[in-house]
VMD Tcl script that builds the backbone (N, CA, C; Angstrom):
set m [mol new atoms 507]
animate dup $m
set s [atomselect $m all]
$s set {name element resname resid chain x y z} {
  {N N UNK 1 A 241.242 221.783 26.191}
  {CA C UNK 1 A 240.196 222.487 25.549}
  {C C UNK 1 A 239.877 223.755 26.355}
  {N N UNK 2 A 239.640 224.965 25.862}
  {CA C UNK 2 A 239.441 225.858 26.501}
  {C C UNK 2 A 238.040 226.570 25.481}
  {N N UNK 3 A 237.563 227.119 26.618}
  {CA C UNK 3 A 236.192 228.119 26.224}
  {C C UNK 3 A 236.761 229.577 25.438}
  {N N UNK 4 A 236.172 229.704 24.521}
  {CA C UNK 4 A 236.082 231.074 23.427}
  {C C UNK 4 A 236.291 232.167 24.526}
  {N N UNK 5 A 236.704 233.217 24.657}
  {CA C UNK 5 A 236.287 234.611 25.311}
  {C C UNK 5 A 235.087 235.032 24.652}
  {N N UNK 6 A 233.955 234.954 24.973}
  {CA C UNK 6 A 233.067 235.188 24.168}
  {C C UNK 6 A 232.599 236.376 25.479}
  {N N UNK 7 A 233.060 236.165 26.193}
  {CA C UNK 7 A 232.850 236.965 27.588}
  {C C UNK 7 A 233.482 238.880 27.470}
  {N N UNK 8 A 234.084 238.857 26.473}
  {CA C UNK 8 A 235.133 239.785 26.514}
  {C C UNK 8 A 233.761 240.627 24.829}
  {N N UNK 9 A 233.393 239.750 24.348}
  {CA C UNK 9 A 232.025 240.113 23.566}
  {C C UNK 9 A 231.085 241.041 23.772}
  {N N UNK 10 A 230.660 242.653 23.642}
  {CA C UNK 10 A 230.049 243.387 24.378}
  {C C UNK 10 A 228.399 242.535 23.718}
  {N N UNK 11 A 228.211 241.727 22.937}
  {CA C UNK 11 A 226.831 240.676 22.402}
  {C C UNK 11 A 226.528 240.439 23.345}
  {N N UNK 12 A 227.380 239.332 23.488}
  {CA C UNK 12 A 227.306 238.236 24.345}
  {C C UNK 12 A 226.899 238.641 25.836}
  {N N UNK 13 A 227.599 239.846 26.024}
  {CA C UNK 13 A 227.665 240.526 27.780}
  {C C UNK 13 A 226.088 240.195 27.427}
  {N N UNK 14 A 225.718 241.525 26.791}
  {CA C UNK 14 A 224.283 241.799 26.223}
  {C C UNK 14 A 223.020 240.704 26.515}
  {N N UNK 15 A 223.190 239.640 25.934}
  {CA C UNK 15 A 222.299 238.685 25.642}
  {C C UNK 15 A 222.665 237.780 27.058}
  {N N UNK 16 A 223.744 237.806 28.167}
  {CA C UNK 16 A 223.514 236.993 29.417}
  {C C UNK 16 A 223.252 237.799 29.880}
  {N N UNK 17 A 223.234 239.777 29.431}
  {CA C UNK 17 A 222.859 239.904 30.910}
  {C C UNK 17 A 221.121 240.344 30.545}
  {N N UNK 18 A 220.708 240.243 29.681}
  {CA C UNK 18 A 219.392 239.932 29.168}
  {C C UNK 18 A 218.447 239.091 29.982}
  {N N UNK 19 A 219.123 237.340 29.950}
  {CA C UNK 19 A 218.704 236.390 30.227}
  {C C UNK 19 A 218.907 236.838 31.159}
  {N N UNK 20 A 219.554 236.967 32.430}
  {CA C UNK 20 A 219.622 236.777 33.744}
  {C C UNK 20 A 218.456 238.013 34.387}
  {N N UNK 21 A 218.590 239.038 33.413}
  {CA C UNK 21 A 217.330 240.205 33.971}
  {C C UNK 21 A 215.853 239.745 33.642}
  {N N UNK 22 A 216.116 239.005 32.307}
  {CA C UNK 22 A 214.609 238.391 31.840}
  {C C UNK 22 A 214.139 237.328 32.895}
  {N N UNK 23 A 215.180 236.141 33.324}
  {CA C UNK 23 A 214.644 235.314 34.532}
  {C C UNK 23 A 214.506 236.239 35.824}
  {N N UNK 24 A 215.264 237.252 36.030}
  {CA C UNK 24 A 214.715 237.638 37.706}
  {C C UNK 24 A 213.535 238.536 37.454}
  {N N UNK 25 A 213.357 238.940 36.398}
  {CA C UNK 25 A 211.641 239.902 36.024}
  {C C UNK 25 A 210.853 238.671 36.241}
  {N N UNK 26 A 210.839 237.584 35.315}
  {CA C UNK 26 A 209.907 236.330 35.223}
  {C C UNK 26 A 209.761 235.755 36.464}
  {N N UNK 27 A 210.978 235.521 37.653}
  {CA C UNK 27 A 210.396 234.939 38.465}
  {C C UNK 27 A 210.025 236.221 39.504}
  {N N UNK 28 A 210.189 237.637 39.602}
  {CA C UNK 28 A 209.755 237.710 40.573}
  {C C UNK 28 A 208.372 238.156 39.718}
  {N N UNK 29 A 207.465 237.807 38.932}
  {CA C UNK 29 A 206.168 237.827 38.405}
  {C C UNK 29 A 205.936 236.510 38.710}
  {N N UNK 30 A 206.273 235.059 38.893}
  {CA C UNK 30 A 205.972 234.502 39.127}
  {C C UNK 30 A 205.160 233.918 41.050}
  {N N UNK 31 A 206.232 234.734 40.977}
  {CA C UNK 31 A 206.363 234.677 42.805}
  {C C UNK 31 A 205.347 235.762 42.995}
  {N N UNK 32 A 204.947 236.745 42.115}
  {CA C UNK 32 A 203.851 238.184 42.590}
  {C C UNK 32 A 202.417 236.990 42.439}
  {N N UNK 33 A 202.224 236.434 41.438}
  {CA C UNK 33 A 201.194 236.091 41.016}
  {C C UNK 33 A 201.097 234.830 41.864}
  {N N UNK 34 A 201.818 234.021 41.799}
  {CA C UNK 34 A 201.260 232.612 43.124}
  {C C UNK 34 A 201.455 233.184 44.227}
  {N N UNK 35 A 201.929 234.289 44.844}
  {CA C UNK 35 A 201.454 234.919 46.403}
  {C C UNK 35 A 200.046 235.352 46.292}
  {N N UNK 36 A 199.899 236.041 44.784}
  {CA C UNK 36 A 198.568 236.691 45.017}
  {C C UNK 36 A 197.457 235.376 44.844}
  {N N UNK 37 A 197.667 234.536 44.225}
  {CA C UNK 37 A 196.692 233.420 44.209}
  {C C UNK 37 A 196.311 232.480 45.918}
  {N N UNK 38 A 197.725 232.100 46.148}
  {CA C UNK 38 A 197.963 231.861 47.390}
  {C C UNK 38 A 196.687 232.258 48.510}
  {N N UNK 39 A 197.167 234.135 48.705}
  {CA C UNK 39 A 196.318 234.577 49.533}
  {C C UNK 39 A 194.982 234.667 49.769}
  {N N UNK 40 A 195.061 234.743 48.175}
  {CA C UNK 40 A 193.258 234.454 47.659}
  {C C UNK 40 A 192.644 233.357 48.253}
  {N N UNK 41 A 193.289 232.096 47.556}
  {CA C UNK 41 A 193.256 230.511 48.371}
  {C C UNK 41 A 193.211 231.025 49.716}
  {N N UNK 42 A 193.730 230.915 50.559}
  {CA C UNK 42 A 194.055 230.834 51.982}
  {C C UNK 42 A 192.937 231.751 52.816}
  {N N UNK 43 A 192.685 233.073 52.298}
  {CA C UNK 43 A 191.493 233.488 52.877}
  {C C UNK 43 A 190.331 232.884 52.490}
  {N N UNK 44 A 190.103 232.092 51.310}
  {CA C UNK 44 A 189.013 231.847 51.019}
  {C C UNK 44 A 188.631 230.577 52.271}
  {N N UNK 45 A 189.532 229.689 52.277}
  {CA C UNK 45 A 189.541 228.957 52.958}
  {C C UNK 45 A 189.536 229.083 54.461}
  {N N UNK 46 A 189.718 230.299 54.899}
  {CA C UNK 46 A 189.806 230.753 55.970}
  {C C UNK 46 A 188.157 230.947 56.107}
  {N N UNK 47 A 187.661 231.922 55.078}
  {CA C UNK 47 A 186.325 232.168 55.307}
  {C C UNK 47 A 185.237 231.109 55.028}
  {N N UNK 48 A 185.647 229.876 54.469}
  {CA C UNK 48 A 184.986 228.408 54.492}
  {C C UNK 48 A 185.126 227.937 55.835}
  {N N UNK 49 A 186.071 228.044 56.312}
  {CA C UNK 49 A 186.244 227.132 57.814}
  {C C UNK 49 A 185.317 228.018 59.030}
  {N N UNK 50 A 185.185 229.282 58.615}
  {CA C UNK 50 A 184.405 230.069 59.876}
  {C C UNK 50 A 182.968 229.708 59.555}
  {N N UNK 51 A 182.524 229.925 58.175}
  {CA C UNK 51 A 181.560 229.342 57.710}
  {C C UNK 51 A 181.205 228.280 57.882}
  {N N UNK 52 A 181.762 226.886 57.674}
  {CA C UNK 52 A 181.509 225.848 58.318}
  {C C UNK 52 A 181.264 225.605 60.034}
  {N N UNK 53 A 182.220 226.041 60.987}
  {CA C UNK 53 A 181.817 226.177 61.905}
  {C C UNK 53 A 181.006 226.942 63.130}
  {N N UNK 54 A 180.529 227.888 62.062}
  {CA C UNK 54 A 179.291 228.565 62.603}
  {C C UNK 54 A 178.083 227.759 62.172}
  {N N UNK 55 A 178.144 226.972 60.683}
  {CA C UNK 55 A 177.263 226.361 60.820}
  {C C UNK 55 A 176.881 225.001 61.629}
  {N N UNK 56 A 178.063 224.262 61.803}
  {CA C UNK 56 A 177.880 223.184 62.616}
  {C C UNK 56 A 177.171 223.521 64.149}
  {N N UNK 57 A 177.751 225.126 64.714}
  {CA C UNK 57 A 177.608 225.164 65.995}
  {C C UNK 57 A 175.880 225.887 65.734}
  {N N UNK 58 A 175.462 226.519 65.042}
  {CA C UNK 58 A 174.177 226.310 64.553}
  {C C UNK 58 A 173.873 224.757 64.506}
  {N N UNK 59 A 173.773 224.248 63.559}
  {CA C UNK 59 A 173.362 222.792 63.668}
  {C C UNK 59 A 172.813 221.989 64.983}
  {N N UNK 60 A 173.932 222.405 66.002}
  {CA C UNK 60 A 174.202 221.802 66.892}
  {C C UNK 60 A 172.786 222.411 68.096}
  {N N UNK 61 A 173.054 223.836 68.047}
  {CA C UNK 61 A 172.346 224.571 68.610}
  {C C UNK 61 A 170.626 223.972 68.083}
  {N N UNK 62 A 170.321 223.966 67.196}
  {CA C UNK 62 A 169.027 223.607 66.637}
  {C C UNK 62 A 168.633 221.992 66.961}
  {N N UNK 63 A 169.368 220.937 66.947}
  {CA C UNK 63 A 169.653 219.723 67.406}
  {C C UNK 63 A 168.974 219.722 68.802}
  {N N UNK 64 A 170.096 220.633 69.623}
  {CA C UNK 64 A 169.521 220.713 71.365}
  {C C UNK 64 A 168.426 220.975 71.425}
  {N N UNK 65 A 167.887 222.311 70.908}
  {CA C UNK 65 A 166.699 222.426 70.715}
  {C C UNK 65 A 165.210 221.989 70.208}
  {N N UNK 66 A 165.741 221.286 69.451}
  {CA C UNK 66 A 164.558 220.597 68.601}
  {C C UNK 66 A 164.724 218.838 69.938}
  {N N UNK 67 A 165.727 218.486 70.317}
  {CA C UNK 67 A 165.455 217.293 70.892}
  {C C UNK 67 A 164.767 217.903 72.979}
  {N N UNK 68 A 164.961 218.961 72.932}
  {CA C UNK 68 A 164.397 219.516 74.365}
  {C C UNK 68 A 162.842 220.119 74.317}
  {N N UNK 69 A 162.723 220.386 72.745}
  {CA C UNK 69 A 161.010 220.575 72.609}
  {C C UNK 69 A 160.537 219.169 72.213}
  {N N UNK 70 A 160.764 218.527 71.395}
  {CA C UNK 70 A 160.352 217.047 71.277}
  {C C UNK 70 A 159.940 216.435 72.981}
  {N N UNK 71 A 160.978 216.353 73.988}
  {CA C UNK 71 A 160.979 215.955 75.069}
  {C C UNK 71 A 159.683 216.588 75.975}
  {N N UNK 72 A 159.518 217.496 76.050}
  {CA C UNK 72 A 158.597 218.638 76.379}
  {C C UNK 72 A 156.896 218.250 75.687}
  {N N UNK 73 A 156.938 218.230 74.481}
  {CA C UNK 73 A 156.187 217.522 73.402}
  {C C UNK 73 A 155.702 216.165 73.998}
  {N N UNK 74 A 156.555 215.358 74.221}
  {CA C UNK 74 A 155.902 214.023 74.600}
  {C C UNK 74 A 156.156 213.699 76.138}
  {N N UNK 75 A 156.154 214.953 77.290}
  {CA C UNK 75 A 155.864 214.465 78.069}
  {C C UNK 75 A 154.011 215.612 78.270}
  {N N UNK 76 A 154.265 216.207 77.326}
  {CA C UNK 76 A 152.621 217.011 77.754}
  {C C UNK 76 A 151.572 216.243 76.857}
  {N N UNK 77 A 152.036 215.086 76.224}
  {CA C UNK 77 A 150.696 214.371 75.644}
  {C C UNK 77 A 149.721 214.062 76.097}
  {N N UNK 78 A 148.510 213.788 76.477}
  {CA C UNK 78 A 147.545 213.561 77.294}
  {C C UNK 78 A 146.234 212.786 76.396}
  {N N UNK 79 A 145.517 212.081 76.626}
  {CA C UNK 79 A 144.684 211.014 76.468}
  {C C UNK 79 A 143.333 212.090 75.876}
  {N N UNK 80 A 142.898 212.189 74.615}
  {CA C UNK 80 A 142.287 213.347 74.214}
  {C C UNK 80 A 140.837 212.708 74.293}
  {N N UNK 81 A 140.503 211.336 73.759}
  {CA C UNK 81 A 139.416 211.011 73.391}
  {C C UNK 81 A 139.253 209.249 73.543}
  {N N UNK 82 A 138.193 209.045 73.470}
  {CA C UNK 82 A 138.091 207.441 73.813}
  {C C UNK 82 A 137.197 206.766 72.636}
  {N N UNK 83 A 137.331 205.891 72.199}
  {CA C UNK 83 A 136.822 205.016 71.168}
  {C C UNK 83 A 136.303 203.663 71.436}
  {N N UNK 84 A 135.331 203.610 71.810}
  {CA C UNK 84 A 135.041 202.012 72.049}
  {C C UNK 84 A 134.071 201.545 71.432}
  {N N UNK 85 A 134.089 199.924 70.950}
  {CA C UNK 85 A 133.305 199.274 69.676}
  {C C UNK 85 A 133.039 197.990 69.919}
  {N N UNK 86 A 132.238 197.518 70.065}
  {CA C UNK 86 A 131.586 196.357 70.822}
  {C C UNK 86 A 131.836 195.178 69.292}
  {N N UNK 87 A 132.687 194.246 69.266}
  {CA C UNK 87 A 133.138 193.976 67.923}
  {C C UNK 87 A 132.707 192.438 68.065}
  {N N UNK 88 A 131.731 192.061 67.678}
  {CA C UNK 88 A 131.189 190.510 67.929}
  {C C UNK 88 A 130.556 189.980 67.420}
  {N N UNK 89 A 131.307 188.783 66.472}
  {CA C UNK 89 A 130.457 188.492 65.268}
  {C C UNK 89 A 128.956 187.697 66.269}
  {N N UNK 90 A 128.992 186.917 67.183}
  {CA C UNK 90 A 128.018 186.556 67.927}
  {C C UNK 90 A 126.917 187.632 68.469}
  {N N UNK 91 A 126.551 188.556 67.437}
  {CA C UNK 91 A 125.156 189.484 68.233}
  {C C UNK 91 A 124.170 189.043 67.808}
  {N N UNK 92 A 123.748 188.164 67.205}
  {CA C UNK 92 A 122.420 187.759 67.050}
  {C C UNK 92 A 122.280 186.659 68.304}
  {N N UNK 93 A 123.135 186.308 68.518}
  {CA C UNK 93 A 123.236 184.735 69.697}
  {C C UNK 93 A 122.941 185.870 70.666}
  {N N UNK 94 A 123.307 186.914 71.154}
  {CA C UNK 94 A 122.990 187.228 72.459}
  {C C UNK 94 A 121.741 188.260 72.080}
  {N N UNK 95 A 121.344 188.399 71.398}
  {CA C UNK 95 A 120.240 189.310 71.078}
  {C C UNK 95 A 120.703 190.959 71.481}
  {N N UNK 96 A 121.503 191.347 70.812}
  {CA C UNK 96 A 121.930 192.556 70.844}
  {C C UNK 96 A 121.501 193.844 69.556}
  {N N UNK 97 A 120.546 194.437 69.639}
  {CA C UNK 97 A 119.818 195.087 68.579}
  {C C UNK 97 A 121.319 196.585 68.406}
  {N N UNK 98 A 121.363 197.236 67.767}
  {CA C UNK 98 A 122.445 198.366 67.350}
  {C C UNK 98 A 122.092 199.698 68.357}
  {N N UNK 99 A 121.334 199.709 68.237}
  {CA C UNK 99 A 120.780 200.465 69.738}
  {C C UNK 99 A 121.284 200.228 70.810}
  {N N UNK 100 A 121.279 199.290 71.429}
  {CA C UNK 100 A 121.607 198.470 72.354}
  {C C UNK 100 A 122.994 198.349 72.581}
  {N N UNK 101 A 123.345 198.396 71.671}
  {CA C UNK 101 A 124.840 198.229 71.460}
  {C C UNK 101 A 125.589 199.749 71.568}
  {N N UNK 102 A 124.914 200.555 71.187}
  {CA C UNK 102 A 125.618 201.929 71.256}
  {C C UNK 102 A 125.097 202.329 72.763}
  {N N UNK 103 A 124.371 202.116 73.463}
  {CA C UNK 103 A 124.169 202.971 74.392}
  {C C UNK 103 A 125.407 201.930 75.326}
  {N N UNK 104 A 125.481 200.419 74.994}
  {CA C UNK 104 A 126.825 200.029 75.749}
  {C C UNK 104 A 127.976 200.564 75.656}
  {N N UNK 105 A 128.507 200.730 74.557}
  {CA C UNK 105 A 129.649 201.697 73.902}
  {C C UNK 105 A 129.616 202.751 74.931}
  {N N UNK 106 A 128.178 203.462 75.033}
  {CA C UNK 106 A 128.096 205.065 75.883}
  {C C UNK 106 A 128.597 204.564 77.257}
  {N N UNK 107 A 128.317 203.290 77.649}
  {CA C UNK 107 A 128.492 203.636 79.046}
  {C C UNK 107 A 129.707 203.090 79.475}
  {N N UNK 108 A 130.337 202.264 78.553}
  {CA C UNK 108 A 131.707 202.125 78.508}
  {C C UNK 108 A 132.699 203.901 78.378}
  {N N UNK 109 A 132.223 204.164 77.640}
  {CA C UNK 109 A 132.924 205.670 77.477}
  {C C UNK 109 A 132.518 206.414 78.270}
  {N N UNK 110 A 131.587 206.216 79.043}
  {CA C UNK 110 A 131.355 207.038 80.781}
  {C C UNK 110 A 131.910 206.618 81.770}
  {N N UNK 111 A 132.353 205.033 81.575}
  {CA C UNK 111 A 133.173 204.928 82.508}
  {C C UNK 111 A 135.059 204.960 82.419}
  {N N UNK 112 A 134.890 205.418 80.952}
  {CA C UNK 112 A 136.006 205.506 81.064}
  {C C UNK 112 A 136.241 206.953 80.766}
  {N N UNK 113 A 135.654 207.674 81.062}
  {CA C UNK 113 A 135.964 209.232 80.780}
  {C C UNK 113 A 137.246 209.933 81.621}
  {N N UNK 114 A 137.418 209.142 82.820}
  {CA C UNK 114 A 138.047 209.286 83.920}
  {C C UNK 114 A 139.440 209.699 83.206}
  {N N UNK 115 A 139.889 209.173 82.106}
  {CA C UNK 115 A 140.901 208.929 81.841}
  {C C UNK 115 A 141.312 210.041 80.834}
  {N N UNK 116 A 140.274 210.849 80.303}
  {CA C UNK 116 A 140.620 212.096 79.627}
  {C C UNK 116 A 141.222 213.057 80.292}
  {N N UNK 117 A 142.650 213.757 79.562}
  {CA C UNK 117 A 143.095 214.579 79.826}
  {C C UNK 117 A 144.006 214.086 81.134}
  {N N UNK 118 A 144.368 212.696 81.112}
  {CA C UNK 118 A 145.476 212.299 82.041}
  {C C UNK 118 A 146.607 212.169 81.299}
  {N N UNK 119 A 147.862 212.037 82.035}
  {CA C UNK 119 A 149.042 211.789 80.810}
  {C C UNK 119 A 148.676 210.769 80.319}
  {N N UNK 120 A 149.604 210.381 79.332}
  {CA C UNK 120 A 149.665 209.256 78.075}
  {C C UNK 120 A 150.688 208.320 79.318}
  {N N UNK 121 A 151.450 208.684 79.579}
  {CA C UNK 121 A 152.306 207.900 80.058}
  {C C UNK 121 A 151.940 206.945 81.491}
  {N N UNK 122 A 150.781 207.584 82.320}
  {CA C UNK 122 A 150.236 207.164 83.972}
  {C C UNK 122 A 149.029 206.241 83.035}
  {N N UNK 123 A 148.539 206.239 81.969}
  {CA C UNK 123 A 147.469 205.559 81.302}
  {C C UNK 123 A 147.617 204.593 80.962}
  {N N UNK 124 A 149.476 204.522 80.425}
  {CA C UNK 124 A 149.981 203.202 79.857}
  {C C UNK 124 A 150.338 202.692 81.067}
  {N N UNK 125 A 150.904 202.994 82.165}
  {CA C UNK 125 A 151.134 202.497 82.847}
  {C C UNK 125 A 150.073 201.708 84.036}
  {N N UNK 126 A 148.900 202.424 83.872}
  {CA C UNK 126 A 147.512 201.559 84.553}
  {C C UNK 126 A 146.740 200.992 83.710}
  {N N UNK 127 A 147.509 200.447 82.290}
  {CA C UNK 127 A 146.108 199.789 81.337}
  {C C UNK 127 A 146.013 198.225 82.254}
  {N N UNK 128 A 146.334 197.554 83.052}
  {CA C UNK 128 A 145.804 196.885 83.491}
  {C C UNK 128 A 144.891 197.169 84.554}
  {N N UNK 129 A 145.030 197.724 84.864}
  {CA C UNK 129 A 143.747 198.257 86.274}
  {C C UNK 129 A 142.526 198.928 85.309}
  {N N UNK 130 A 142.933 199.337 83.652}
  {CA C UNK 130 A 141.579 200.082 83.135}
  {C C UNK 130 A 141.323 198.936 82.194}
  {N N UNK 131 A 141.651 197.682 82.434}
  {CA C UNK 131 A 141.340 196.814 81.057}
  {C C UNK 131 A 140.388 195.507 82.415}
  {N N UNK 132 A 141.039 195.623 83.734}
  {CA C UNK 132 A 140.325 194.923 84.677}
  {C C UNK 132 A 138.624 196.045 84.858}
  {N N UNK 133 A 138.945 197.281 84.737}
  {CA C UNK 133 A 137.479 198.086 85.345}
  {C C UNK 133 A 136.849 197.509 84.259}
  {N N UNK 134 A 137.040 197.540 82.936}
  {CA C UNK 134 A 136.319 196.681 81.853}
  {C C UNK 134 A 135.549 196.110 82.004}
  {N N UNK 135 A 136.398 194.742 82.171}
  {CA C UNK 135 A 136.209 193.329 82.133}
  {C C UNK 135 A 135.084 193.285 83.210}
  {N N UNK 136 A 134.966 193.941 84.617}
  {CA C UNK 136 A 134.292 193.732 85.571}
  {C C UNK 136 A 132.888 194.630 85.816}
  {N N UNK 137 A 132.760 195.307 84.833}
  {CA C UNK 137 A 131.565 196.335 84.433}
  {C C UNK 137 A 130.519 195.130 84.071}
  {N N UNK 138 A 129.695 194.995 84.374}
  {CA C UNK 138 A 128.094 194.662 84.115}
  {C C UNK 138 A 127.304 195.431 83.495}
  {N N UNK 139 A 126.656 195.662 82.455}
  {CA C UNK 139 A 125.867 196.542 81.612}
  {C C UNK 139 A 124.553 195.358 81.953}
  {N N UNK 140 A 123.559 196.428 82.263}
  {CA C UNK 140 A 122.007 195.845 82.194}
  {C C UNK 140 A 121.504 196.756 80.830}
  {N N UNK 141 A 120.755 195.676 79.556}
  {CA C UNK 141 A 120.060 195.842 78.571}
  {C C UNK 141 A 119.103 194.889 78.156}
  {N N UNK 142 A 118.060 196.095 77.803}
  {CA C UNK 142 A 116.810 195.248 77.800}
  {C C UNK 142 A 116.447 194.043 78.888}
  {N N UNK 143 A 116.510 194.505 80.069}
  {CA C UNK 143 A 116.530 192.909 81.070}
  {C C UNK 143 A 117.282 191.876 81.010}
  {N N UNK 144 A 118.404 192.491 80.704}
  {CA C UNK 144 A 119.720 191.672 80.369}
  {C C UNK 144 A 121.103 191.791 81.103}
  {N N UNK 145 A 121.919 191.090 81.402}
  {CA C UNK 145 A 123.265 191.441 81.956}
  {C C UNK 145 A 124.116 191.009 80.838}
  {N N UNK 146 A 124.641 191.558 80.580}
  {CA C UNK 146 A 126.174 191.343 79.917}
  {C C UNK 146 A 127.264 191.733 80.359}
  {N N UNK 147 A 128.132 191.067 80.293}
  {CA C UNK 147 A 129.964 191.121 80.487}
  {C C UNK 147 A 130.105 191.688 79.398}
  {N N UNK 148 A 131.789 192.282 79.299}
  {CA C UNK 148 A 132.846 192.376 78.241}
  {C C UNK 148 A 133.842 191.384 78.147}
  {N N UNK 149 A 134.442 191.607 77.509}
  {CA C UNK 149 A 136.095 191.309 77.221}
  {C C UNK 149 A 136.938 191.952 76.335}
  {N N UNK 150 A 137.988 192.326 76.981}
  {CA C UNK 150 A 138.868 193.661 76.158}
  {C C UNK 150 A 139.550 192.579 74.998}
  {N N UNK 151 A 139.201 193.176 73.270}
  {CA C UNK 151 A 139.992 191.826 72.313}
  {C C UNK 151 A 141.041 192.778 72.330}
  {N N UNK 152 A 140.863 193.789 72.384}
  {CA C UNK 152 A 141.759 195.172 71.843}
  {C C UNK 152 A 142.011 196.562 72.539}
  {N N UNK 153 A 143.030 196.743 72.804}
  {CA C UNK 153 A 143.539 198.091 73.560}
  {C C UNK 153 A 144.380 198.897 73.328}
  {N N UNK 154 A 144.032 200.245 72.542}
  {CA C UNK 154 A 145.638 200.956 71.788}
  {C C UNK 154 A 145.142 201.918 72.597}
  {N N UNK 155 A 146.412 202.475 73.343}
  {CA C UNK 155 A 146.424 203.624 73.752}
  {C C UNK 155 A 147.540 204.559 73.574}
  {N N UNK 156 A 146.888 205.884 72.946}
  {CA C UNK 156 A 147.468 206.595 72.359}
  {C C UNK 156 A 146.639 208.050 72.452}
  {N N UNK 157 A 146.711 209.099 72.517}
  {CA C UNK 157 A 146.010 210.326 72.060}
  {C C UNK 157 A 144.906 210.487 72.328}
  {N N UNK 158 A 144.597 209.310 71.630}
  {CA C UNK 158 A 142.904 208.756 71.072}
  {C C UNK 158 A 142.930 206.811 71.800}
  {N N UNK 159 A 142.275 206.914 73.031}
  {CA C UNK 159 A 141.836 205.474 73.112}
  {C C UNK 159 A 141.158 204.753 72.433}
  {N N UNK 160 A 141.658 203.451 72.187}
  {CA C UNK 160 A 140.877 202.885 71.299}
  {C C UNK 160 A 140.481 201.534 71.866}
  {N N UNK 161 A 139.262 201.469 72.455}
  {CA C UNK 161 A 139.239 199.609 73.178}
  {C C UNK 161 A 137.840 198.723 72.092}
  {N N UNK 162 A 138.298 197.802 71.932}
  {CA C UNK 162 A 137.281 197.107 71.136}
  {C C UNK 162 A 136.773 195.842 72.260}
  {N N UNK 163 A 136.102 195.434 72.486}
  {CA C UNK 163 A 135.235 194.456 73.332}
  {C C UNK 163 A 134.136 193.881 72.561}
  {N N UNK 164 A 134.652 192.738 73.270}
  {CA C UNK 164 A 133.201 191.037 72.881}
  {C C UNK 164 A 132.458 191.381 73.963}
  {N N UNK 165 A 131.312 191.023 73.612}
  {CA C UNK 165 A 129.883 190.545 75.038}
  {C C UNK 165 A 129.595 189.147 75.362}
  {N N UNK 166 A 129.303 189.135 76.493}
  {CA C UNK 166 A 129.485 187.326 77.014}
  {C C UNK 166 A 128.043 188.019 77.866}
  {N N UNK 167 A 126.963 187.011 78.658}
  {CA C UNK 167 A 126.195 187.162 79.270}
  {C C UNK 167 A 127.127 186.846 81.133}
  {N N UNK 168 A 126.293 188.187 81.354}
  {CA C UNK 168 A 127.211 187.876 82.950}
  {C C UNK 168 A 126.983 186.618 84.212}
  {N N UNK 169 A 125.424 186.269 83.889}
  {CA C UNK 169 A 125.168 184.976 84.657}
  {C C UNK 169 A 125.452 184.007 83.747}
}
mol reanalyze $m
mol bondsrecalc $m
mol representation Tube
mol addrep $m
C-alpha cells in the first residue's frame, strides 16, 4: 500500500502548511498568555507573602508589647481602698446599736490604712500578719470590749474584710 502524492499537490502544500503556521501562531499565543497569567499569579503571590509577613512580624511586635505593658500593669497595682463590714447575724445578743458598729468598721479601717498604696503583691503576701492585727484588735464601745474574727478576706485593688464580734473577756 502506498500513500497518494498528495504532497506534490500545491492544496495540499497549502492547507499543511496552514496547519503547521496556524498551530505555531496558536501556541506561541498560548504560551504569551499563560506567561502573562503566570507572572501575574507569581507576583501576586509574591506580594501576599511580604504582606503576610510583615503582618505576622507586626503581630508579633504588638504581642511583646502588649505582654511587657500587661507585666508593668500588674506589677504597679497597689491596694487603693479598704472595705470593712462587721457581718453578724448575732447583734442584738451583743448589744451592738448601727452606730456602734460603724465607728468599729472606722477603726478597723484606721488600722488598717497602713496598707494603702502598698503593692498588691507584699499585701498578699502578709495577709496573715494583717488578718492576725485583726483578730487581736480590741475595740472599746459603749463600756464594752469586743473582739473580731476575719469570716472574709479578698484582697484586691479594693480590700475587702468582713468580721464577726465576739466579746473580748
Amino acid at each position: 500500500m502506498r500513500i497518494p502524492p498528495y504532497y506534490k499537490n500545491q492544496a495540499v502544500q497549502r492547507l499543511f502548511a496552514g496547519m503547521v503556521i496556524g498551530g505555531v501562531i496558536s501556541w506561541c499565543i498560548f504560551v504569551f498568555i499563560f506567561g502573562v497569567w503566570q507572572e501575574r499569579y507569581s507576583s501576586e503571590i509574591k506580594t501576599q507573602k511580604a504582606t503576610i509577613e510583615d503582618l505576622e512580624r507586626e503581630k508579633k511586635i504588638w504581642q511583646e508589647e502588649f505582654a511587657a505593658q500587661n507585666k508593668t500593669t500588674e506589677e504597679k497595682l497597689t491596694v487603693e481602698g479598704i472595705v470593712v463590714k462587721i457581718n453578724n447575724s448575732d447583734k442584738e445578743k451583743y448589744d451592738i446599736k448601727p452606730f456602734n458598729a460603724l465607728e468599729m468598721e472606722d477603726a478597723m479601717k484606721e488600722d488598717l490604712s497602713t496598707i494603702i498604696a502598698k503593692d498588691l503583691d507584699m499585701v498578699y503576701k502578709s495577709r496573715a500578719l494583717l488578718k492576725k492585727s485583726i483578730e487581736n484588735k480590741v475595740v472599746e464601745s459603749d463600756k464594752k470590749r469586743y473582739k473580731f474574727k476575719v469570716t472574709e478576706l479578698i484582697i484586691y485593688t479594693t480590700v475587702h474584710v468582713e468580721l464577726s464580734v465576739t466579746f473580748a473577756d
